[in-house]
TORKOL-4160 file (C-alpha; in steps of 0.2 Angstrom, whole numbers, padded with zeros to 4 digits, m for minus):
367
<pt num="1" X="0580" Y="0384" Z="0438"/>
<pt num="2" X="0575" Y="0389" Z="0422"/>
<pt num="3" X="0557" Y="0394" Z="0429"/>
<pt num="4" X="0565" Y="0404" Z="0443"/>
<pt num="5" X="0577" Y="0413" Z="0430"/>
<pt num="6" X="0560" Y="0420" Z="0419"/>
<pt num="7" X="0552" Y="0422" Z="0436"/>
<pt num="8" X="0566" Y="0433" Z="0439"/>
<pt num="9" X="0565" Y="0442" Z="0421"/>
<pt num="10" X="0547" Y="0446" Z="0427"/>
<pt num="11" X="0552" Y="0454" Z="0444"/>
<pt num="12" X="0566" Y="0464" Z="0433"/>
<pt num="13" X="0555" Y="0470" Z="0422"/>
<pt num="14" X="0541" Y="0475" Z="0436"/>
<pt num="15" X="0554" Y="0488" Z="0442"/>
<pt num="16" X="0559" Y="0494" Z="0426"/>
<pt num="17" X="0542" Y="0500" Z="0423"/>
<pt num="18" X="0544" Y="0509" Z="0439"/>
<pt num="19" X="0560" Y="0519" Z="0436"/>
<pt num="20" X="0556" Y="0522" Z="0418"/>
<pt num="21" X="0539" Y="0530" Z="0425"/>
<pt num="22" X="0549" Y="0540" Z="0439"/>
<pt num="23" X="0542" Y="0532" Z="0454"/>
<pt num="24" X="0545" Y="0531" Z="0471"/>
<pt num="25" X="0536" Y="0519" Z="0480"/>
<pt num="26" X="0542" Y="0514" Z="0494"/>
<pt num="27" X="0547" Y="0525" Z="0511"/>
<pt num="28" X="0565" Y="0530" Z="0513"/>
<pt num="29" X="0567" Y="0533" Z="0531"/>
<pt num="30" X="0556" Y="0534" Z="0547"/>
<pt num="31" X="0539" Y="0542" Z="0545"/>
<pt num="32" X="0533" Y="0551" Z="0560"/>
<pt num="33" X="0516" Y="0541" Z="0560"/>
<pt num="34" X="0518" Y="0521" Z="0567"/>
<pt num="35" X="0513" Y="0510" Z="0551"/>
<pt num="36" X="0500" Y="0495" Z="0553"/>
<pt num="37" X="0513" Y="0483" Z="0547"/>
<pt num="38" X="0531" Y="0484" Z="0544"/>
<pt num="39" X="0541" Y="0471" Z="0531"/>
<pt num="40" X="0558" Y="0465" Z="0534"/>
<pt num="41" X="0568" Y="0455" Z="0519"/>
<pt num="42" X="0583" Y="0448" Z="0525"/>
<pt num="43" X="0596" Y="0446" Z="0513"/>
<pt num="44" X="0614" Y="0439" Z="0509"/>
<pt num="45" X="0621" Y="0437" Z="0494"/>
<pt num="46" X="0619" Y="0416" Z="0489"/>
<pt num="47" X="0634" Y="0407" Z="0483"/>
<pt num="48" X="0632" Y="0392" Z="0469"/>
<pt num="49" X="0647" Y="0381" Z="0471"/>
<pt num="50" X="0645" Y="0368" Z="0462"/>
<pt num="51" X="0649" Y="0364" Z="0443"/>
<pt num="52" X="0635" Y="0357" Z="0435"/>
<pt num="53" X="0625" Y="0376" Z="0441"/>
<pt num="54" X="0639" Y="0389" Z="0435"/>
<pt num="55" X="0630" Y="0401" Z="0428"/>
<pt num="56" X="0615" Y="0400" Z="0436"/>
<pt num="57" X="0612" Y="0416" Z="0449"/>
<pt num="58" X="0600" Y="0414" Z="0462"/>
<pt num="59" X="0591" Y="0431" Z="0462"/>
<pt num="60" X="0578" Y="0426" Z="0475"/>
<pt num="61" X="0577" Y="0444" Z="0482"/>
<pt num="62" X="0570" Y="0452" Z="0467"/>
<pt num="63" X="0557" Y="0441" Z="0465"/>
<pt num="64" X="0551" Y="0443" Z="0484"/>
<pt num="65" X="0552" Y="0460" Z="0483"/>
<pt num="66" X="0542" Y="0463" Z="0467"/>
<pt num="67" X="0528" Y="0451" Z="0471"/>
<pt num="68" X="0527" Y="0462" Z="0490"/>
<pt num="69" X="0526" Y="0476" Z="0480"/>
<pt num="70" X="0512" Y="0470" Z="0469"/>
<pt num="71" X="0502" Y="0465" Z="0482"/>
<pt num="72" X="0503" Y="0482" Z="0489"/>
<pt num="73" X="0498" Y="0490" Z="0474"/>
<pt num="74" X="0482" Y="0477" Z="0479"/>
<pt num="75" X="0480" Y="0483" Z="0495"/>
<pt num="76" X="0480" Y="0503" Z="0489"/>
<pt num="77" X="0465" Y="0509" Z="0503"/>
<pt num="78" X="0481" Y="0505" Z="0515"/>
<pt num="79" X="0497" Y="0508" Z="0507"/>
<pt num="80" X="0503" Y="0520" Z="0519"/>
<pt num="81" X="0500" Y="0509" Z="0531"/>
<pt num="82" X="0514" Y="0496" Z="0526"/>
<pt num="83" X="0532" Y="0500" Z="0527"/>
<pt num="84" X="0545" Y="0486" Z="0517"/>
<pt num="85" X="0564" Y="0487" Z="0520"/>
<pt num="86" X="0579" Y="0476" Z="0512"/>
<pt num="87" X="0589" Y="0471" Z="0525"/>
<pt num="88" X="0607" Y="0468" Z="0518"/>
<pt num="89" X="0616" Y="0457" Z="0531"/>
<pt num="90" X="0631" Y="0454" Z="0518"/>
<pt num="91" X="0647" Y="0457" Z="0528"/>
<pt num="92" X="0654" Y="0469" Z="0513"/>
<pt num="93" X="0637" Y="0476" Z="0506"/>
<pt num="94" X="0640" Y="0480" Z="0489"/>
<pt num="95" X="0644" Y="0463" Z="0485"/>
<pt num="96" X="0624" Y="0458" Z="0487"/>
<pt num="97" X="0622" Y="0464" Z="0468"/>
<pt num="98" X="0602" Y="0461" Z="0473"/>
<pt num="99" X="0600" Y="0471" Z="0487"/>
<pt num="100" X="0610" Y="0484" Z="0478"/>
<pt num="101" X="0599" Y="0485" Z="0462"/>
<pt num="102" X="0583" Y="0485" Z="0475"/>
<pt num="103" X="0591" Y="0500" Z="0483"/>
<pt num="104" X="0585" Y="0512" Z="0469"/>
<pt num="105" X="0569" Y="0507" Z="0473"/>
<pt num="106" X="0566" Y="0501" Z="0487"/>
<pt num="107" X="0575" Y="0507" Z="0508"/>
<pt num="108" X="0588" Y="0496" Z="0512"/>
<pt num="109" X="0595" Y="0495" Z="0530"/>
<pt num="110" X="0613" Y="0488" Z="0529"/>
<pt num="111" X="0622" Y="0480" Z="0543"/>
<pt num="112" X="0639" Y="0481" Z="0538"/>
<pt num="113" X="0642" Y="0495" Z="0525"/>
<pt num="114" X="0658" Y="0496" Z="0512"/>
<pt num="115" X="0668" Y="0484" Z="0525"/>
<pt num="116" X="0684" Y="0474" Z="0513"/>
<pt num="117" X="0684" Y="0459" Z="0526"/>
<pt num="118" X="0702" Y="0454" Z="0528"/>
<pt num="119" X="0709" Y="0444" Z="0542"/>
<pt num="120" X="0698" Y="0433" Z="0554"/>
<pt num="121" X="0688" Y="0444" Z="0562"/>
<pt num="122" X="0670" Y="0451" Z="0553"/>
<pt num="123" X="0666" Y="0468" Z="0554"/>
<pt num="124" X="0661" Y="0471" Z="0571"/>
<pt num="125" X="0678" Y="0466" Z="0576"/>
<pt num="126" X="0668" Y="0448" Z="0579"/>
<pt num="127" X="0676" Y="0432" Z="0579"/>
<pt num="128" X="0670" Y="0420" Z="0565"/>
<pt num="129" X="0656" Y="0412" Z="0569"/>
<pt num="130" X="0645" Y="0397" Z="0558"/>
<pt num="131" X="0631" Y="0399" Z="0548"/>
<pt num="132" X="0620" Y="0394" Z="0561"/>
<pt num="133" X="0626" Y="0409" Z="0572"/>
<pt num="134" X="0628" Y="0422" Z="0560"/>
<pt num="135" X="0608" Y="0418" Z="0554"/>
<pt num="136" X="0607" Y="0422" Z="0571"/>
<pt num="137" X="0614" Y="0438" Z="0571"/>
<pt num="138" X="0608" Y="0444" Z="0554"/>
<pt num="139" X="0589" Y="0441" Z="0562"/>
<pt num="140" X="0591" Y="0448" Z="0578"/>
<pt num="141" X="0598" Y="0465" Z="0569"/>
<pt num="142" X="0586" Y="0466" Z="0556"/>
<pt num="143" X="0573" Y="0461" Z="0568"/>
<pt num="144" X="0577" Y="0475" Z="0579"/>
<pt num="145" X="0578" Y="0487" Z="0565"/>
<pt num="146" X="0561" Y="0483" Z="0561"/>
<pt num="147" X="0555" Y="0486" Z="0578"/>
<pt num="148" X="0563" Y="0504" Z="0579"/>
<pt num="149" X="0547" Y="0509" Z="0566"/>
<pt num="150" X="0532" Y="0505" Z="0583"/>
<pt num="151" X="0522" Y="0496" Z="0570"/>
<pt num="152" X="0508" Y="0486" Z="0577"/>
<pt num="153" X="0515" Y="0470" Z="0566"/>
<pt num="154" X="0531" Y="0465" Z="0560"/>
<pt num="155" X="0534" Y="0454" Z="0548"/>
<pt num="156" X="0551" Y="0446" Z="0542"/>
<pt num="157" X="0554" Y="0439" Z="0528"/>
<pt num="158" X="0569" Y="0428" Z="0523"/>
<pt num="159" X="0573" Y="0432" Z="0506"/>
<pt num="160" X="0568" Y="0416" Z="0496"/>
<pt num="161" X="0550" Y="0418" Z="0504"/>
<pt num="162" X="0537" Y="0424" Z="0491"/>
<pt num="163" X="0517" Y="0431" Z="0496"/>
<pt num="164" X="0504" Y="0423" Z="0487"/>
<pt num="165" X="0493" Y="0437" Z="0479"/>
<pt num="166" X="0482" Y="0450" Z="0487"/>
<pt num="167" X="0492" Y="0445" Z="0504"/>
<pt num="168" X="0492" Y="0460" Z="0511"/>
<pt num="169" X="0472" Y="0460" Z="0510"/>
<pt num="170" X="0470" Y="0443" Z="0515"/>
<pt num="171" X="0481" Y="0445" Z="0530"/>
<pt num="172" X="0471" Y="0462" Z="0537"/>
<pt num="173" X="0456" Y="0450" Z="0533"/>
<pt num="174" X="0464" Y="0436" Z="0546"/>
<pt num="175" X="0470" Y="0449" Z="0559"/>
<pt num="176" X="0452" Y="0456" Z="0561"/>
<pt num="177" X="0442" Y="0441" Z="0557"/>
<pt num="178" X="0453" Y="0429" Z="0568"/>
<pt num="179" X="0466" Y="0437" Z="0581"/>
<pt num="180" X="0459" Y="0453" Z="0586"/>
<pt num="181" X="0442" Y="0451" Z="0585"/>
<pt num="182" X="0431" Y="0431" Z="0581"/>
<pt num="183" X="0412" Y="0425" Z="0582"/>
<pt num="184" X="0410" Y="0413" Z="0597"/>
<pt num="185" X="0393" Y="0407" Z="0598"/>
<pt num="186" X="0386" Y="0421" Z="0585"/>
<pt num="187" X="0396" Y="0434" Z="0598"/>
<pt num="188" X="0409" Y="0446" Z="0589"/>
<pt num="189" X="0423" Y="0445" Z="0604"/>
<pt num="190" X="0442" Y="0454" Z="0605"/>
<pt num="191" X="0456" Y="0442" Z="0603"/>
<pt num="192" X="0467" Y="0441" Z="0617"/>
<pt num="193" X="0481" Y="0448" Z="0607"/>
<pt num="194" X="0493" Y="0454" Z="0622"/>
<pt num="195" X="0500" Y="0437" Z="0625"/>
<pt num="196" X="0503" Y="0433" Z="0607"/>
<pt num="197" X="0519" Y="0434" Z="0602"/>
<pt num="198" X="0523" Y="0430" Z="0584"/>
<pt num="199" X="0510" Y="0422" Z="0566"/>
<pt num="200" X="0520" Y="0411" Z="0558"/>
<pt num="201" X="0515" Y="0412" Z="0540"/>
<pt num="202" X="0524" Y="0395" Z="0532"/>
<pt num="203" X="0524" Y="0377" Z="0535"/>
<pt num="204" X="0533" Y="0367" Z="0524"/>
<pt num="205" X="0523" Y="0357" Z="0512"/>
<pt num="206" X="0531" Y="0341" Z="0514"/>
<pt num="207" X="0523" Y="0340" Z="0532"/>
<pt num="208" X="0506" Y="0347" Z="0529"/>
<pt num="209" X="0501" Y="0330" Z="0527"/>
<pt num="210" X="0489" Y="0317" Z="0536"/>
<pt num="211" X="0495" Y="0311" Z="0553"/>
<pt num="212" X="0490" Y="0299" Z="0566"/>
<pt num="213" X="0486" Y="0315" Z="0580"/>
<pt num="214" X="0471" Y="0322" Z="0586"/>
<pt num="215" X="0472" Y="0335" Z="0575"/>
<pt num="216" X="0472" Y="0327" Z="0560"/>
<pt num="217" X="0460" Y="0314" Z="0564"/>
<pt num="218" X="0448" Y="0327" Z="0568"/>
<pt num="219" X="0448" Y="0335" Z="0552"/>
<pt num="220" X="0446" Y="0318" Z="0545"/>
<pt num="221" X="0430" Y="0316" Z="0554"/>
<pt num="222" X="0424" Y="0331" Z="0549"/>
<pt num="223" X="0427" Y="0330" Z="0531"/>
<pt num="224" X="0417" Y="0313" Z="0530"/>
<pt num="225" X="0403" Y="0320" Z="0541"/>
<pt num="226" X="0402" Y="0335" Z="0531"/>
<pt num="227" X="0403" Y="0323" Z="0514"/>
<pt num="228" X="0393" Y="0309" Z="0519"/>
<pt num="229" X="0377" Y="0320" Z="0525"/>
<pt num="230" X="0379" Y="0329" Z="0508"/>
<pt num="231" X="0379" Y="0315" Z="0496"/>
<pt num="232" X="0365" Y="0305" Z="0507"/>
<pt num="233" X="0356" Y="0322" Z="0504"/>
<pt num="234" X="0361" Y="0324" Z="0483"/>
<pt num="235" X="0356" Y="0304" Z="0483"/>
<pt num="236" X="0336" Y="0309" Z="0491"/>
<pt num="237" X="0337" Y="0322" Z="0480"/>
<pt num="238" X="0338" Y="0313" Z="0464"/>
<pt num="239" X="0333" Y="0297" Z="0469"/>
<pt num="240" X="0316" Y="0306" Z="0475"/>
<pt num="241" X="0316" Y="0294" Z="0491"/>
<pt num="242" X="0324" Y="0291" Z="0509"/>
<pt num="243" X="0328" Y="0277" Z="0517"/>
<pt num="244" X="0316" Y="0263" Z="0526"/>
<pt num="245" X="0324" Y="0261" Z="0542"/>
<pt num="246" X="0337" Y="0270" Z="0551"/>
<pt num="247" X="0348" Y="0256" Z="0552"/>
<pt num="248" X="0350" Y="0256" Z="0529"/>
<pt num="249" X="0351" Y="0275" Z="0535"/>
<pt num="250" X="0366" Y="0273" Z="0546"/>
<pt num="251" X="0375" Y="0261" Z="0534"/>
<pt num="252" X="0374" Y="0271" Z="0520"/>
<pt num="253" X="0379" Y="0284" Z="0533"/>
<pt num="254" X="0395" Y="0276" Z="0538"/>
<pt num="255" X="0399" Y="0271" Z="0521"/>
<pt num="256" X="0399" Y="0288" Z="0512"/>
<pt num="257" X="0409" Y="0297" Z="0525"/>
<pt num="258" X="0421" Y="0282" Z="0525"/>
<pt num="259" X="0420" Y="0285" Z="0505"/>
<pt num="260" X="0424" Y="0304" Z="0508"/>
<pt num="261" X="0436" Y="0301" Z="0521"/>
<pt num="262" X="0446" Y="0290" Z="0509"/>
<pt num="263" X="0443" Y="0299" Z="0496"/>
<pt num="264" X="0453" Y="0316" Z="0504"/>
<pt num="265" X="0467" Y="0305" Z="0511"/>
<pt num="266" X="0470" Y="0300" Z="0491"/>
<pt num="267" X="0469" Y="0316" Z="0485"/>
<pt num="268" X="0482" Y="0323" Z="0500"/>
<pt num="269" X="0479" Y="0338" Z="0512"/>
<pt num="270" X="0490" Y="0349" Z="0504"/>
<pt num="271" X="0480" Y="0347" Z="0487"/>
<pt num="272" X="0465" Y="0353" Z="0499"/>
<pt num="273" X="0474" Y="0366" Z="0506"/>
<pt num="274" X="0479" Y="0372" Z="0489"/>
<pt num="275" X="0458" Y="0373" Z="0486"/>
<pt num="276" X="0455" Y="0380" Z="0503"/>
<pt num="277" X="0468" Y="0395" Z="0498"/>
<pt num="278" X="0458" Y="0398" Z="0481"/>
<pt num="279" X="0442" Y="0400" Z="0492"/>
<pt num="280" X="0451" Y="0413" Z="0504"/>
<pt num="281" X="0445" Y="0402" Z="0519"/>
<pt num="282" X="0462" Y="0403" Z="0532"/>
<pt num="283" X="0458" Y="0395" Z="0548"/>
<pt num="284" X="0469" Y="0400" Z="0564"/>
<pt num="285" X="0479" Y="0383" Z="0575"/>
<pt num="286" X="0494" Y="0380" Z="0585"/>
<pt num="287" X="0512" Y="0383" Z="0579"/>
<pt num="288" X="0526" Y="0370" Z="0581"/>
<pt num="289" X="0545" Y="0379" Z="0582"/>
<pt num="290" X="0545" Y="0376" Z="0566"/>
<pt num="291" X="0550" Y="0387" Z="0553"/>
<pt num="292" X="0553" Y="0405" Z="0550"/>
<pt num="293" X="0554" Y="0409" Z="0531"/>
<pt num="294" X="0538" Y="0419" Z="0536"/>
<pt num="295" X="0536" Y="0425" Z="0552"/>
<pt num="296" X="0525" Y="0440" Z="0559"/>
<pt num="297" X="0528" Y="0447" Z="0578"/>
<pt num="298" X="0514" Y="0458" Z="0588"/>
<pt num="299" X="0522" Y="0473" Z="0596"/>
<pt num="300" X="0525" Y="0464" Z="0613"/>
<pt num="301" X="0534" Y="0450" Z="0605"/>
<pt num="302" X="0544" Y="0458" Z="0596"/>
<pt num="303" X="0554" Y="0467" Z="0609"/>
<pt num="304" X="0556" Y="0450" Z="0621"/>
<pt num="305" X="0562" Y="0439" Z="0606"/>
<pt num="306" X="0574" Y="0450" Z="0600"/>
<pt num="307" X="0583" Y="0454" Z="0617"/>
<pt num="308" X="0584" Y="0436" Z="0618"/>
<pt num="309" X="0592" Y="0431" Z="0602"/>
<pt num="310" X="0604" Y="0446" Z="0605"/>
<pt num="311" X="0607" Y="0439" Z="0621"/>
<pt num="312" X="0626" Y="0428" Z="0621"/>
<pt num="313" X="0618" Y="0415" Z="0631"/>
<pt num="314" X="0609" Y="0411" Z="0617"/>
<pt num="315" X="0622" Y="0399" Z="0602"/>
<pt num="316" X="0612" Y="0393" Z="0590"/>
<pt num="317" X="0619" Y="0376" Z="0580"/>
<pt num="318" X="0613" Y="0363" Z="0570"/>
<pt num="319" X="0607" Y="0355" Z="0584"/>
<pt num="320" X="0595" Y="0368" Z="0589"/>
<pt num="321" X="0593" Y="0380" Z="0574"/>
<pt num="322" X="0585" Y="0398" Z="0577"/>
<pt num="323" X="0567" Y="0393" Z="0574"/>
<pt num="324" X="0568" Y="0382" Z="0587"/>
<pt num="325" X="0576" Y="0393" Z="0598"/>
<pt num="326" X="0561" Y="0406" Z="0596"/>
<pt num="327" X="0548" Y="0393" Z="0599"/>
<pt num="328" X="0556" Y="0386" Z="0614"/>
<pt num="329" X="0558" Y="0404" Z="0622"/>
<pt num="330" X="0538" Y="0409" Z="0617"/>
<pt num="331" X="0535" Y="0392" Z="0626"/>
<pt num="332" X="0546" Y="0396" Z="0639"/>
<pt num="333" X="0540" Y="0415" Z="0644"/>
<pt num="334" X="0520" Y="0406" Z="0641"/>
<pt num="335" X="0515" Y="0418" Z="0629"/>
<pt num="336" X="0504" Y="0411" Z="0612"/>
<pt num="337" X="0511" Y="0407" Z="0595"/>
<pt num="338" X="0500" Y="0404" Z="0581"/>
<pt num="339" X="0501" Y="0397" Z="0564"/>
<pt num="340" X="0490" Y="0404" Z="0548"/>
<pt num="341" X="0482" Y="0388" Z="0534"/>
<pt num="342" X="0484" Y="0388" Z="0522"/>
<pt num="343" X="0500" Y="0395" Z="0518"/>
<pt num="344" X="0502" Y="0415" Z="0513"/>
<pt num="345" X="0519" Y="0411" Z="0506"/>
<pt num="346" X="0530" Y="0399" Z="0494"/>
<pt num="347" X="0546" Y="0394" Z="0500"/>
<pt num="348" X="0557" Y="0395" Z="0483"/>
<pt num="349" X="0577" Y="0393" Z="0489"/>
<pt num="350" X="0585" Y="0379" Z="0482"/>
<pt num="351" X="0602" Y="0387" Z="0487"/>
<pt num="352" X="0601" Y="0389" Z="0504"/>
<pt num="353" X="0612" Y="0400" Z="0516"/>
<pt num="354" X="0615" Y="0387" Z="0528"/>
<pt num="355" X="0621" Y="0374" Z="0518"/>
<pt num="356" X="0635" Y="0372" Z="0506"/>
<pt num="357" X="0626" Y="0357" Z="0494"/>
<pt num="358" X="0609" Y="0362" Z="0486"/>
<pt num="359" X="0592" Y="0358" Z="0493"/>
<pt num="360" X="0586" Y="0342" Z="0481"/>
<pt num="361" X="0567" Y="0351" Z="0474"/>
<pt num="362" X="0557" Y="0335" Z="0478"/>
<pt num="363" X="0561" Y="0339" Z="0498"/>
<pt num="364" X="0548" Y="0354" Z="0495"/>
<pt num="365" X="0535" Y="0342" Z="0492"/>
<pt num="366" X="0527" Y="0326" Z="0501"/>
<pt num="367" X="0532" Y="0310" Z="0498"/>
């Protein structure tokens, strides 16, 4: 917490220098002009109710929004092009203190405006409903709020979700590197992007792990073909000779890419990934349902997802939260969703909106 508060402090004084500079940065309405990219924060005001945390805020939002705006200033050949919005889903508005002090900076879409809630029905004139249903709600009006802009991506963004830096450059660079256009067999090629309906941008950590599937074992396989050739080829190299036979060659073979697949499964994938992230090398593979801390829609997708979780046929509960919904209706309608690795956000919230009890921090990580 106490890294979260000067993270915070940071943010703070980020937009401090803004106002004390007089600028405007960010678009207060509708342009006429579609932008490239649209960014949604959802935002509700995060209650700490236990004891031992009184006096600790959580003040998520500012440090999400200042770290998107950073990376924008990163990205300034294509400023224009990206639209970010605060979307304050807090029954009476002015209570999110956050999304408030972001409002002098930053366009904020509200869904219930100045509404005293008394009685027990919200401000729709709605009847109460969990916090599994009202996520539900909050993202399917932010989610169509977004889509009223046209622009060629959205993104929504819950707002305990922070971008890595220089995001907004590294995600164009996935877009039209991997999506819209790749290099098959030495061939530049257009994506098939018409039946992709939504990137999702964060996996949790705890399950980036080494598994017993295809995938996973295929990665293995690679990193220890990959390793062994190279350190058979550093040891001719230094040793100044080769090996008499080709059986010596295939045991020495087998045994540095066992050594080198050992050797990553100690050091843990998601220590790997961490590298990989450093390196700017993102590869493109199949989404689960889960998670949407970070999640960006195409055009098409957009429009079908967000009728659906309009829709009342759709309740969502603990046993089937929204994410899952999502990715059971993109299965459903057999359109793609893809997921981006590494990661191009960190998922901070220890307080979450769904639960009353805090999340315990060693849940973030693998075991």
């Amino acid at each position: 917490m106490e890294k979260r508060n000067l993270e915070v402090e940071k943010a703070i004084a980020y937009f401090s220098s803004k106002e004390s500079h007089g600028m405007q940065f960010e678009v207060d309405g509708r342009d006429t002009q579609a932008p490239w990219v649209t960014v949604g924060v959802i935002t509700v005001k995060r209650h700490v109710k236990q004891e031992k945390y009184n006096g600790f805020k959580p003040k998520y939002v500012i440090e999400v929004a200042a770290r998107l705006n950073q990376a924008l200033e990163k990205f300034p050949a294509h400023q224009g092009d990206v639209h970010i919005h605060i979307c304050n889903m807090e029954r009476n508005s002015t209570n999110n203190d956050e999304a408030m002090y972001l409002a002098r900076y930053m366009h904020m879409i509200e869904r219930h405006t100045n509404v005293k809630v008394e009685g027990d029905s919200n401000a729709e004139g709605e009847v109460p409903v969990d916090q599994f249903e009202s996520e539900q709600r909050d993202y399917a009006f932010c989610l169509g709020e977004m889509a009223k802009f046209g622009a060629k991506y959205t993104i929504i963004l819950q707002d305990d979700a922070v971008v890595h830096d220089n995001f907004f450059t590294n995600l164009k660079g996935i877009l039209e590197t991997k999506v819209e256009r790749r290099t098959t067999r030495g061939e530049v090629v257009n994506g098939n992007t018409d039946n992709l309906a939504q990137i999702k941008l964060y996996f949790p950590e705890k399950w980036q792990g080494y598994e017993w599937n295809v995938v996973s074992c295929l990665e293995l396989l690679s990193i220890g073909s990959f390793g062994g050739s190279l350190l058979l080829f550093f040891y001719g190299l230094f040793r100044g000779k080769i090996f008499n036979n080709r059986k010596q060659f295939r045991v020495a073979f087998c045994l540095s890419s066992l050594f080198c697949i050992l050797l990553a499964s100690a050091i843990g994938r998601q220590n790997l990934l961490v590298l990989q992230e450093k390196c700017g090398m993102y590869h493109i593979r199949p989404a689960s349902h889960c998670c949407i801390p970070a999640v960006l829609y195409t055009r098409k997708g957009i429009d079908q997802i967000t009728e659906y979780i309009k829709s009342p046929e759709l309740k969502c509960s603990k046993d089937e939260p929204l994410d899952v919904a999502i990715g059971k209706y993109v299965d459903r309608i057999g359109m793609q969703q893809i997921a981006v690795v590494p990661n191009m956000v960190d998922h901070i919230g220890i307080f979450s909106t769904l639960h009353s009890a805090p999340k315990n921090p060693k849940s973030f990580f693998p075991k």
